[in-house]
C-alpha positions in Angstrom: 119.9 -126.3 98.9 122.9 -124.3 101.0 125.2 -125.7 103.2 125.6 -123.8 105.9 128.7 -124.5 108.4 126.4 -124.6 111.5 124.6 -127.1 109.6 127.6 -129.6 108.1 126.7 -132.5 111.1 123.2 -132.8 109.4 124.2 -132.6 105.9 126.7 -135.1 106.6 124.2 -137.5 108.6 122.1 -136.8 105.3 124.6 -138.2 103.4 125.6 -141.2 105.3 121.0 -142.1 105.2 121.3 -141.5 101.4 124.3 -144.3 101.5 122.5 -146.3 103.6 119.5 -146.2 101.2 121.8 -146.7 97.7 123.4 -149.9 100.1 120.0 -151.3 100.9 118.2 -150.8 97.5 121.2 -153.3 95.9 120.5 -155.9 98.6 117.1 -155.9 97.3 118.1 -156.1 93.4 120.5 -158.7 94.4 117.7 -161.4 96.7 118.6 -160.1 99.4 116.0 -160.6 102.6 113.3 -158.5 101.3 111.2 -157.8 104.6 114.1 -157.3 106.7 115.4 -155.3 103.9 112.5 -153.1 103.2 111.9 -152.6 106.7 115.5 -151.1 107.2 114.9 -148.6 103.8 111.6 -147.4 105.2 113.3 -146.5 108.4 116.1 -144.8 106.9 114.0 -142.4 104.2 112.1 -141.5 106.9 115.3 -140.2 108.8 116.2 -139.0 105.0 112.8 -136.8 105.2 113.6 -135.7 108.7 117.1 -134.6 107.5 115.8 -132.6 104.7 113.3 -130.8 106.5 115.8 -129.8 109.8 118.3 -128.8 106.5 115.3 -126.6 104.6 114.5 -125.1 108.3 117.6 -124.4 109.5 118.7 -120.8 109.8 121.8 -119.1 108.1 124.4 -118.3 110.8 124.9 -115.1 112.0 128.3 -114.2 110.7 131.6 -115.2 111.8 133.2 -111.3 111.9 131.3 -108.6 113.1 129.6 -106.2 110.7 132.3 -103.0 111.2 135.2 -105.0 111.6 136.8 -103.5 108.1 136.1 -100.4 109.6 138.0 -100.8 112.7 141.1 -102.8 110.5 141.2 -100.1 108.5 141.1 -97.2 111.6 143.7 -99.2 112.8 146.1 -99.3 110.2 145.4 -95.6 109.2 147.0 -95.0 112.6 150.0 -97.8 111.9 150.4 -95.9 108.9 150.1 -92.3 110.3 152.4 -93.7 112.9 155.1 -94.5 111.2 155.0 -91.3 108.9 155.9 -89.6 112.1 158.8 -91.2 112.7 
């Protein structure tokens, strides 16, 4: 799976349900108020799943510098440069 940029506020709330799961499964192991519990883990794989999916869905960005932007860099320091020699 790729992480994106656009998409780091998803991955992160991915992370946080997957914490949330790993926090509620050791309740459980330790007695903790199963039904309660369990009710609370269901709920949060389920926003797990929905997570995943918007992350598996989500589109690259387009990117951050425009395609011909070496081009232009270098036009414009081939005329810094040519600029100078004149001097």
């Amino acid at each position: 799976m790729t992480l994106w940029t656009g998409n780091a506020p998803v991955f992160a709330r991915r992370q946080t349900a997957l914490r949330h799961a790993d926090t509620l499964l050791n309740l459980i192991l330790e007695d903790g108020a199963a039904d309660r519990i369990n009710a609370k883990m269901v709920q949060s794989e389920v926003r797990k799943a929905e997570l995943e999916r918007q992350l598996a869905d989500a589109e690259e960005p387009p990117p951050l510098l425009h395609p011909e932007m070496a081009t232009f860099y270098r036009e414009k320091v081939a005329a810094l440069h040519e600029a100078l020699q004149d001097e």
